[in-house]
ZAMARGU-4260 file (C-alpha; in steps of 0.2 Angstrom, whole numbers, plus 5000, padded with zeros to 4 digits):
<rodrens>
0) 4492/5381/5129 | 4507/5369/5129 | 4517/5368/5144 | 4536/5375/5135 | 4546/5370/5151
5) 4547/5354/5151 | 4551/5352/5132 | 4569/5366/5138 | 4570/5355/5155 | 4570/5342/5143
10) 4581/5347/5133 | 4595/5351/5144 | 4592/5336/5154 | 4598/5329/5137 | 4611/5340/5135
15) 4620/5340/5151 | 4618/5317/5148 | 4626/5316/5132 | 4633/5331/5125 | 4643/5339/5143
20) 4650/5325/5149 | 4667/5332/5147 | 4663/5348/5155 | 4655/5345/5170 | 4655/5363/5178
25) 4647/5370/5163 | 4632/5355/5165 | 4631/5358/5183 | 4627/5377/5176 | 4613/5374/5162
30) 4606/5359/5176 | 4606/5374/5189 | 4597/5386/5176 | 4582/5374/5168 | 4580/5367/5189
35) 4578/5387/5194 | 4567/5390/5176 | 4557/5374/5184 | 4551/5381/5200 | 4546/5399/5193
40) 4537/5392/5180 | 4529/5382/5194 | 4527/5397/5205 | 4520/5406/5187 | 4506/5390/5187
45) 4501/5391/5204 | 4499/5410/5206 | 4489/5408/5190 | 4501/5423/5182 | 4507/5423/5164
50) 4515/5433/5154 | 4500/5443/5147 | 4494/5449/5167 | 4511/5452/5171 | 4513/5465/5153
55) 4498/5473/5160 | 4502/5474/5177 | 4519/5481/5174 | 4535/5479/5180 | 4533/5491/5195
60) 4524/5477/5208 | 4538/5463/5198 | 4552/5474/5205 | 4543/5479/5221 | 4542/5462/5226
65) 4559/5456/5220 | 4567/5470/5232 | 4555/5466/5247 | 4561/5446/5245 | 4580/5453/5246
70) 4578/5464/5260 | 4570/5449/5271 | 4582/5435/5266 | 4598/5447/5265 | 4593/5453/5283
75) 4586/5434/5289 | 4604/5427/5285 | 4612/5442/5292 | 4604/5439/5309 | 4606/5422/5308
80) 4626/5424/5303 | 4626/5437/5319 | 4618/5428/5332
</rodrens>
């Protein structure tokens, strides 16, 4: 299969060079987003997970585990914020 990120990380690498030069807060935004695509495609690879396993799995252990990584770090920086 062909690795898709890095033709958009490309792509916006491109774009926020040459085409938002003007704007720099909305390049800082599309940098942010193909930076934060990068590293969950990466996390994707070395879970060995793509799209088909997670159709088949469902979205119930997806959501599971996105609520169980916001309890921790909400209440990690609350502690930290605290004491």
């Amino acid at each position: 299969s062909i690795p898709w990120f890095i033709l958009y990380f490309v792509v916006a690498i491109v774009l926020n060079t040459y085409l938002l030069d003007g704007v720099p807060q909305f390049g800082q935004a599309v940098s942010g987003l193909a930076r934060k695509g990068l590293i969950i495609t990466m996390f994707f690879i070395g879970a060995s997970l793509s799209m088909d396993v997670l159709k088949q799995v469902g979205m119930k252990p997806l959501v599971q585990g996105v609520a169980l990584w916001a309890v921790i770090s909400i209440s990690s920086l609350a502690y930290i914020l605290l004491f």
